[in-house]
CHARMM internal coordinates of N, CA and C (Angstrom, degrees):
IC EDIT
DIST 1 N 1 CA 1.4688
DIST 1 CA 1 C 1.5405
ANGL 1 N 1 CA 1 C 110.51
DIST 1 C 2 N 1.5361
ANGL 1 CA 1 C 2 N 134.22
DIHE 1 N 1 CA 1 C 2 N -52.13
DIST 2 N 2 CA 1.0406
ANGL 1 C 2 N 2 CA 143.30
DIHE 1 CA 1 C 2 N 2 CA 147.87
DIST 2 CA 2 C 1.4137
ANGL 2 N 2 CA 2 C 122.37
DIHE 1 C 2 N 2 CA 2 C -17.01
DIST 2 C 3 N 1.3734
ANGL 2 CA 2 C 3 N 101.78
DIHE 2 N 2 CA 2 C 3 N -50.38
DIST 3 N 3 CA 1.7045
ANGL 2 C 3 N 3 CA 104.76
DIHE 2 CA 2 C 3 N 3 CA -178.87
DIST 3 CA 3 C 1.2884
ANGL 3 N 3 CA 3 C 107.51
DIHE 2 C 3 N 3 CA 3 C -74.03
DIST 3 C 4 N 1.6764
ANGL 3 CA 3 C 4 N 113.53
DIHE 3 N 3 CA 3 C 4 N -21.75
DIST 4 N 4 CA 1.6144
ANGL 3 C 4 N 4 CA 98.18
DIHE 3 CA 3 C 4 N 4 CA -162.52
DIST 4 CA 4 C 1.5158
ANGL 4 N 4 CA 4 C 109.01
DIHE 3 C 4 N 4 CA 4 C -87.40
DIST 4 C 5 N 1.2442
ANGL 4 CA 4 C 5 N 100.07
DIHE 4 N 4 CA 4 C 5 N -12.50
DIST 5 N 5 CA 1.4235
ANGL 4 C 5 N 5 CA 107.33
DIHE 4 CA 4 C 5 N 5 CA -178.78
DIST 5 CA 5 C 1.4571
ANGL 5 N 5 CA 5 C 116.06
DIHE 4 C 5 N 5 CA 5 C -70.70
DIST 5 C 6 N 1.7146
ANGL 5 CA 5 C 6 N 93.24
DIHE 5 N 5 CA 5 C 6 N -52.91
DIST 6 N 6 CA 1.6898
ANGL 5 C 6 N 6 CA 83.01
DIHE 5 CA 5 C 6 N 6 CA 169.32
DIST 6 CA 6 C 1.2790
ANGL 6 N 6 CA 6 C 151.64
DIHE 5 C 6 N 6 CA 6 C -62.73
DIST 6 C 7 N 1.7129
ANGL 6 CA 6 C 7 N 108.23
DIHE 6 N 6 CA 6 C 7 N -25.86
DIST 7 N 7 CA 1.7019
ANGL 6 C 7 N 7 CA 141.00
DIHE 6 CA 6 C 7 N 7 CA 138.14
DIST 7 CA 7 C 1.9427
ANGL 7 N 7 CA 7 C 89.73
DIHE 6 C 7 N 7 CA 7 C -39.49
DIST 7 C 8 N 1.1160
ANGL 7 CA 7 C 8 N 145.09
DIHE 7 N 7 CA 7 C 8 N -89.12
DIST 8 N 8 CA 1.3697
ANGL 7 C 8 N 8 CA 141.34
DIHE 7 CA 7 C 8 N 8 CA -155.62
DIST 8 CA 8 C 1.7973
ANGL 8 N 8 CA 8 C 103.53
DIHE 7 C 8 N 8 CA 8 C -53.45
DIST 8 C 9 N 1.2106
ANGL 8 CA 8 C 9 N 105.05
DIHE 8 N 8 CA 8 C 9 N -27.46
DIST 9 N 9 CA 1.6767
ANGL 8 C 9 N 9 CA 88.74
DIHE 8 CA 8 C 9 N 9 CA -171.05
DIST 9 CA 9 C 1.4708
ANGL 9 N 9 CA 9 C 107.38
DIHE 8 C 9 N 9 CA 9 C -97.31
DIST 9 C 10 N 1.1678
ANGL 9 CA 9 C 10 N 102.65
DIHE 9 N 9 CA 9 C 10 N -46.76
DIST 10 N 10 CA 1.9604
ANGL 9 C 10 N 10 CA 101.82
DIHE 9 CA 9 C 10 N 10 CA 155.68
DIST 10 CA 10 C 1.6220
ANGL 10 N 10 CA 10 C 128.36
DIHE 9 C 10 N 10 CA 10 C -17.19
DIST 10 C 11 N 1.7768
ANGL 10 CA 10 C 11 N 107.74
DIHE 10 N 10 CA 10 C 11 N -58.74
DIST 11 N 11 CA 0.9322
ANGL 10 C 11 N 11 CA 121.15
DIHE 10 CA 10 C 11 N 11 CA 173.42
DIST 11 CA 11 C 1.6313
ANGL 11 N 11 CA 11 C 117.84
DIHE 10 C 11 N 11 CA 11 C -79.91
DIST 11 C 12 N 0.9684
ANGL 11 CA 11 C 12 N 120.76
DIHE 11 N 11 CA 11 C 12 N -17.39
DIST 12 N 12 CA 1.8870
ANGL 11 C 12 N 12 CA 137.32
DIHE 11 CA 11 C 12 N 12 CA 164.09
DIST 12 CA 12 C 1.5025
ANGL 12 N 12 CA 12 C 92.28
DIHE 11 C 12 N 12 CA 12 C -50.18
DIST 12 C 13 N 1.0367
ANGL 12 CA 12 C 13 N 112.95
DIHE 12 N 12 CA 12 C 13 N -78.33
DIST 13 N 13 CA 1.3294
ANGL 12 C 13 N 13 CA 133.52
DIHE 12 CA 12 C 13 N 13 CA -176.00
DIST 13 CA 13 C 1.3544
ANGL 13 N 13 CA 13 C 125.87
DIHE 12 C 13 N 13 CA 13 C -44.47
DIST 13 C 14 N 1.2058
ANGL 13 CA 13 C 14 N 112.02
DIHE 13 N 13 CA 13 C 14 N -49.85
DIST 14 N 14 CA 1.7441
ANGL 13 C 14 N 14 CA 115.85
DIHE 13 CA 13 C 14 N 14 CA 176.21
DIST 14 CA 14 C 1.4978
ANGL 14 N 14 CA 14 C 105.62
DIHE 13 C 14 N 14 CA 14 C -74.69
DIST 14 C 15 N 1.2155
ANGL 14 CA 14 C 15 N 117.80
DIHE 14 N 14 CA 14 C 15 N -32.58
DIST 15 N 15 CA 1.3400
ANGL 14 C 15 N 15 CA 109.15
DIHE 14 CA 14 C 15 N 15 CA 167.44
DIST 15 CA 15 C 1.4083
ANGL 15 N 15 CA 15 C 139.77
DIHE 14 C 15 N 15 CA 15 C -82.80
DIST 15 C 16 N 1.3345
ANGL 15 CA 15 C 16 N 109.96
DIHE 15 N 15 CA 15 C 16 N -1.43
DIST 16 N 16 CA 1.3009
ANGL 15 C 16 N 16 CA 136.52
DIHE 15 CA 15 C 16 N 16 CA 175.30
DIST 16 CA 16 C 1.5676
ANGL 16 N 16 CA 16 C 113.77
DIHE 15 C 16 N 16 CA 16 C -81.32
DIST 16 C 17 N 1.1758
ANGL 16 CA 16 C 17 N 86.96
DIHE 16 N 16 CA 16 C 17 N -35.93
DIST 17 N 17 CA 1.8472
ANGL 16 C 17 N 17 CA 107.71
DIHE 16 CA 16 C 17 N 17 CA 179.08
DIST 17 CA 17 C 1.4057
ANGL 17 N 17 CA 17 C 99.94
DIHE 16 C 17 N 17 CA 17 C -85.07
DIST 17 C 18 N 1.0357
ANGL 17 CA 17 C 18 N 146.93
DIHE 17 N 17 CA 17 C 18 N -47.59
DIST 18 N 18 CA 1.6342
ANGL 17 C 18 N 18 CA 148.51
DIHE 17 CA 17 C 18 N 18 CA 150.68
DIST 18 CA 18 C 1.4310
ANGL 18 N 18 CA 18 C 111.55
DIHE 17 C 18 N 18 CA 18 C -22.48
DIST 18 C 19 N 1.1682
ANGL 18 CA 18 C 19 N 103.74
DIHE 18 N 18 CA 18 C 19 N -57.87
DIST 19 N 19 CA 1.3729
ANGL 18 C 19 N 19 CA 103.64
DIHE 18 CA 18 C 19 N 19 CA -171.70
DIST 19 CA 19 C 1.7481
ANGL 19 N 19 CA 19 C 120.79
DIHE 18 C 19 N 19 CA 19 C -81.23
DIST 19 C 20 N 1.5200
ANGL 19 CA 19 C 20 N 104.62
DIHE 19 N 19 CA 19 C 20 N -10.98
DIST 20 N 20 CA 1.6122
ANGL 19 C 20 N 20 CA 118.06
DIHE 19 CA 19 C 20 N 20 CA 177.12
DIST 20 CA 20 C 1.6850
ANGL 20 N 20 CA 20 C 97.04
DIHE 19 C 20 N 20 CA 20 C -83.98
DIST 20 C 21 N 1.7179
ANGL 20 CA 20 C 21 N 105.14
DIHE 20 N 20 CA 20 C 21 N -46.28
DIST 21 N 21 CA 1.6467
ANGL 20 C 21 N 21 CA 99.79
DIHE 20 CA 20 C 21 N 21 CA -176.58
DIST 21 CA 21 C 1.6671
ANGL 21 N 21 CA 21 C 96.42
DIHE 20 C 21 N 21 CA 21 C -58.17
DIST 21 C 22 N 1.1013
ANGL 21 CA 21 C 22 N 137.89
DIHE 21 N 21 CA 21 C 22 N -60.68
DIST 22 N 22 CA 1.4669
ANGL 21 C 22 N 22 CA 133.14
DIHE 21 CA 21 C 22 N 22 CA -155.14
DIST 22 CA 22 C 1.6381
ANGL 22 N 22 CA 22 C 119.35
DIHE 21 C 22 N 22 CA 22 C -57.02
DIST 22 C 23 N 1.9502
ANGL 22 CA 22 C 23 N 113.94
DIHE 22 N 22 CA 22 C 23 N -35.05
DIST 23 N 23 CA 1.0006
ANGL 22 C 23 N 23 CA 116.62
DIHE 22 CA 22 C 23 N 23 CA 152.03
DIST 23 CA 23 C 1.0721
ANGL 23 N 23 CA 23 C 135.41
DIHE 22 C 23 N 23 CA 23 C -66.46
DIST 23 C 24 N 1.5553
ANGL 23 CA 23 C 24 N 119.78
DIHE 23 N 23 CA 23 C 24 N -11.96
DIST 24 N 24 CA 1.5375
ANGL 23 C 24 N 24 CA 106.99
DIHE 23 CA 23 C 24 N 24 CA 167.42
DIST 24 CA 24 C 1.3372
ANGL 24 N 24 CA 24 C 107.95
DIHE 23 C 24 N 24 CA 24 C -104.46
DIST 24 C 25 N 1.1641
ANGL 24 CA 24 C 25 N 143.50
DIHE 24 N 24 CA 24 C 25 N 19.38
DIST 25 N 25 CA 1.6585
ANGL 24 C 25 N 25 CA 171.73
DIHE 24 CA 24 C 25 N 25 CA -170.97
DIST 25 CA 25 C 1.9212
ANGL 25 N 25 CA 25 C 82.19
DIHE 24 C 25 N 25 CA 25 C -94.24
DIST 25 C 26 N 1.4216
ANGL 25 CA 25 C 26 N 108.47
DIHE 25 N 25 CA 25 C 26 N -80.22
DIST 26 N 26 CA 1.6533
ANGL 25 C 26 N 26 CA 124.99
DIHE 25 CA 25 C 26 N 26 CA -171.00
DIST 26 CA 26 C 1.9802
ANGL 26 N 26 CA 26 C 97.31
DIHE 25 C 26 N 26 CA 26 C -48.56
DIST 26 C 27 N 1.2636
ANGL 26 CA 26 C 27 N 111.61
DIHE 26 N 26 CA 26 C 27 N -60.99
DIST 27 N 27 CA 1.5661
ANGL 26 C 27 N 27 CA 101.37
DIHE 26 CA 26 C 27 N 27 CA -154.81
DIST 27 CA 27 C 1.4730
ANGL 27 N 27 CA 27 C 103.06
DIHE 26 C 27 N 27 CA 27 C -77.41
DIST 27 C 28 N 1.1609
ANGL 27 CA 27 C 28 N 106.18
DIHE 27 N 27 CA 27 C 28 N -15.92
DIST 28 N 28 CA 1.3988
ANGL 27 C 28 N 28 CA 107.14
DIHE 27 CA 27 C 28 N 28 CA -173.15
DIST 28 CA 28 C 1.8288
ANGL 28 N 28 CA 28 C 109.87
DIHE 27 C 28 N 28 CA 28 C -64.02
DIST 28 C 29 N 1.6859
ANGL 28 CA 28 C 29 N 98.09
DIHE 28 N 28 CA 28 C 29 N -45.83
DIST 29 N 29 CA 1.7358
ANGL 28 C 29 N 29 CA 114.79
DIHE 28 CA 28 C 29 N 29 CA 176.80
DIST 29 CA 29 C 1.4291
ANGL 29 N 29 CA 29 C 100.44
DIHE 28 C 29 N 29 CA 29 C -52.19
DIST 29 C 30 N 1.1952
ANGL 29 CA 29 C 30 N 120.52
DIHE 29 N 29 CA 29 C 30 N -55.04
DIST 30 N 30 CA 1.4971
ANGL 29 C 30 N 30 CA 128.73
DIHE 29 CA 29 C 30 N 30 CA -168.70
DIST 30 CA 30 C 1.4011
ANGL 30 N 30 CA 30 C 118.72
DIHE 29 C 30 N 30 CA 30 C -55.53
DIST 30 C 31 N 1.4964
ANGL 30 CA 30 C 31 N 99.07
DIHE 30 N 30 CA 30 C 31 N -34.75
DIST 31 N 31 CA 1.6534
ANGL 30 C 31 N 31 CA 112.48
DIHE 30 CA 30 C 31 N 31 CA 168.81
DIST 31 CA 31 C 1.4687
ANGL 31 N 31 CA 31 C 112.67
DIHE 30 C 31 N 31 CA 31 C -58.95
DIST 31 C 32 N 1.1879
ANGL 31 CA 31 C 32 N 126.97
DIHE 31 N 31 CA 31 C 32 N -40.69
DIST 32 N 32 CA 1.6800
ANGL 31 C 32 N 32 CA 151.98
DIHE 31 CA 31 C 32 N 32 CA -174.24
DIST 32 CA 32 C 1.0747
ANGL 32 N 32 CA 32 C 106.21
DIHE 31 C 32 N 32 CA 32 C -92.84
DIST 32 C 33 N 1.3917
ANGL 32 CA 32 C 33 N 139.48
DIHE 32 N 32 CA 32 C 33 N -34.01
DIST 33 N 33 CA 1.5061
ANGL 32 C 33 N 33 CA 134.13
DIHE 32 CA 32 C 33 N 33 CA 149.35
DIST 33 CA 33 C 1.5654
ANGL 33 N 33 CA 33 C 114.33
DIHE 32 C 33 N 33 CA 33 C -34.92
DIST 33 C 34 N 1.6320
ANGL 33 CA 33 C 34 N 96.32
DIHE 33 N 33 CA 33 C 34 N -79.18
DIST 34 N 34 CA 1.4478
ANGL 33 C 34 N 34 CA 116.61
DIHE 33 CA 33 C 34 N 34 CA -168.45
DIST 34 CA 34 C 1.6350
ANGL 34 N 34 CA 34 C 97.00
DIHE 33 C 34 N 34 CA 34 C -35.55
DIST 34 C 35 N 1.0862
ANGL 34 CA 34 C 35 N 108.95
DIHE 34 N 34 CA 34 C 35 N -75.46
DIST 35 N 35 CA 1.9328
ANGL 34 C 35 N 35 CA 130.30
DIHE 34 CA 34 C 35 N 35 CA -169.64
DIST 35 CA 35 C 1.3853
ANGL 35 N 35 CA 35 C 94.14
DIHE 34 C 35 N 35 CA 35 C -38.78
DIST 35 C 36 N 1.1942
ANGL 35 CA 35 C 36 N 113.78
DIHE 35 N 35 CA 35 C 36 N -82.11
DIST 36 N 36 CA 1.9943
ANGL 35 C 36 N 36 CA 113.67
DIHE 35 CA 35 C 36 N 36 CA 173.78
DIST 36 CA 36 C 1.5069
ANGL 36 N 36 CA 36 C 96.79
DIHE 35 C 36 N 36 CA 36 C -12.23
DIST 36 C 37 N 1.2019
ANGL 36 CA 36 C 37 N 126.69
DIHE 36 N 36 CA 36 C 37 N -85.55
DIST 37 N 37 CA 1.6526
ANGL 36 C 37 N 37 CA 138.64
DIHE 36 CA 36 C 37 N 37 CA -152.98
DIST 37 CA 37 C 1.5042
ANGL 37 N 37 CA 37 C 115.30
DIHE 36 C 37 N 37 CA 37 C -70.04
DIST 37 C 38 N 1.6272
ANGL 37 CA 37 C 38 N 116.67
DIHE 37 N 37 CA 37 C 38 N -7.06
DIST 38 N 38 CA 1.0931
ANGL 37 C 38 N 38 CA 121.26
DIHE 37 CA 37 C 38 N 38 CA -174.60
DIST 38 CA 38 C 1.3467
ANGL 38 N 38 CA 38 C 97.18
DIHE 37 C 38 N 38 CA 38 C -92.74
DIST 38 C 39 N 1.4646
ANGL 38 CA 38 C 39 N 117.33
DIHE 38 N 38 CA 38 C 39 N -56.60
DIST 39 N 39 CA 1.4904
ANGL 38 C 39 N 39 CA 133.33
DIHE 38 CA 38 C 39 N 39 CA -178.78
DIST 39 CA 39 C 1.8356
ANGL 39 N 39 CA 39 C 104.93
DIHE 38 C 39 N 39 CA 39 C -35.88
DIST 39 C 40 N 1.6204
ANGL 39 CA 39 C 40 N 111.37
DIHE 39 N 39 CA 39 C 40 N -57.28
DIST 40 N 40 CA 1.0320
ANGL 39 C 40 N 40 CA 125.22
DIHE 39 CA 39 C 40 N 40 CA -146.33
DIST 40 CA 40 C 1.4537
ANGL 40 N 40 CA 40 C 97.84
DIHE 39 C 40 N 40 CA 40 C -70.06
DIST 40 C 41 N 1.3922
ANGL 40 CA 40 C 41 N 110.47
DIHE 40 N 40 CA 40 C 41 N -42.89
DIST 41 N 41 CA 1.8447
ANGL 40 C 41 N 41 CA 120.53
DIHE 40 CA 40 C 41 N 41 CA -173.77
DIST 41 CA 41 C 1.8451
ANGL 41 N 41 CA 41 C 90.52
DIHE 40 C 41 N 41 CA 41 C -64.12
DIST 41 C 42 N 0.9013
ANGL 41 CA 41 C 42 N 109.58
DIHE 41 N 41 CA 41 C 42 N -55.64
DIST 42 N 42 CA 1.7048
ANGL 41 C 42 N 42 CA 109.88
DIHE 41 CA 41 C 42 N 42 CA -167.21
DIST 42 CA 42 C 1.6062
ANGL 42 N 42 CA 42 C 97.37
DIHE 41 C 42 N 42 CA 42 C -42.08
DIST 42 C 43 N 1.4873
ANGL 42 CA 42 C 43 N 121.20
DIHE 42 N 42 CA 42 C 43 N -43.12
DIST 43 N 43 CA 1.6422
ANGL 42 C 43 N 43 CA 106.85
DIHE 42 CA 42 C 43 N 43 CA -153.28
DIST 43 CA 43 C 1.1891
ANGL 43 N 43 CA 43 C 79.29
DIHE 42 C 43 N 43 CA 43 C -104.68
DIST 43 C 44 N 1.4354
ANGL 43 CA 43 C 44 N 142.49
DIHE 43 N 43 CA 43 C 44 N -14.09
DIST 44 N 44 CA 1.7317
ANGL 43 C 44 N 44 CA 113.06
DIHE 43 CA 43 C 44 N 44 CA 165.42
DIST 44 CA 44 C 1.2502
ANGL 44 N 44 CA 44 C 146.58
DIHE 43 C 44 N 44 CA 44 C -67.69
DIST 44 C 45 N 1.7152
ANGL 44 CA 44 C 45 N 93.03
DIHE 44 N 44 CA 44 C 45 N -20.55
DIST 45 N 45 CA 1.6066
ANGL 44 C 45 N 45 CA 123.06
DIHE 44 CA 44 C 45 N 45 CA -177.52
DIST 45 CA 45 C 1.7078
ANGL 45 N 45 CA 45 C 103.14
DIHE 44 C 45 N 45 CA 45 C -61.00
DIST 45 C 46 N 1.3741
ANGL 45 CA 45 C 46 N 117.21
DIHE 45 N 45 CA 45 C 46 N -71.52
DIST 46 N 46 CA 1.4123
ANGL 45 C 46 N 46 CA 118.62
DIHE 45 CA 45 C 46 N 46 CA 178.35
DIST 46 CA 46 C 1.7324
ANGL 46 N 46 CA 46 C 118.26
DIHE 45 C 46 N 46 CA 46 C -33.75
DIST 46 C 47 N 1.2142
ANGL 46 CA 46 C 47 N 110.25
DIHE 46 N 46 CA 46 C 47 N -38.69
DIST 47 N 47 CA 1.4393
ANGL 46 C 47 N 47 CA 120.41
DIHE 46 CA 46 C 47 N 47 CA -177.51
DIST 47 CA 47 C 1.4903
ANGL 47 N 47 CA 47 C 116.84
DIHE 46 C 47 N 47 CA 47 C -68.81
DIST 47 C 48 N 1.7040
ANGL 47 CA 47 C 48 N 110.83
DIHE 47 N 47 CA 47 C 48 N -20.45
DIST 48 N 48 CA 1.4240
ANGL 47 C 48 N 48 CA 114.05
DIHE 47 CA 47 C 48 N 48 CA -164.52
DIST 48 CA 48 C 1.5917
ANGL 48 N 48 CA 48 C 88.27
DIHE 47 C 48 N 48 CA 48 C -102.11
DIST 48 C 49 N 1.2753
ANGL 48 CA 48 C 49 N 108.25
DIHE 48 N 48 CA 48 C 49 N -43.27
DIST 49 N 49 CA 1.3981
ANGL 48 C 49 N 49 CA 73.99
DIHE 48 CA 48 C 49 N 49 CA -176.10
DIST 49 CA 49 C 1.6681
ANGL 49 N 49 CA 49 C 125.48
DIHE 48 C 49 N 49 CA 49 C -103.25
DIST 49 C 50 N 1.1251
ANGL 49 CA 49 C 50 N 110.43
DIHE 49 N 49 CA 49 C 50 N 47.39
DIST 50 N 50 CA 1.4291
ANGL 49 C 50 N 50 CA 125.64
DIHE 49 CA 49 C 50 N 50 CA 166.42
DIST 50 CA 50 C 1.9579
ANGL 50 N 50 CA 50 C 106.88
DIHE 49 C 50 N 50 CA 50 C -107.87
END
COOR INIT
IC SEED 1 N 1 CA 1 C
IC BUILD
């Protein structure tokens, strides 16, 4: 019983950490999204209004 627990929390755990790597996988893109689209409006603006 002991063992299985520790096999169960092991796996609690590695997947918990999966799921922290994957959210910072997501916010990280979003960070590089945002910036992409910020950049892009900045150098389009000058163009529109010329």
């Amino acid at each position: 019983e002991e063992m299985s627990d520790a096999v169960y929390d092991d796996v609690i755990r590695t997947e918990s950490e999966r799921v922290e790597k994957t959210v910072d996988i997501y916010e990280s893109a979003d960070c590089v999204r945002d910036h992409d689209f910020r950049t892009e409006t900045k150098t389009h603006q000058p163009l529109q209004r010329t």
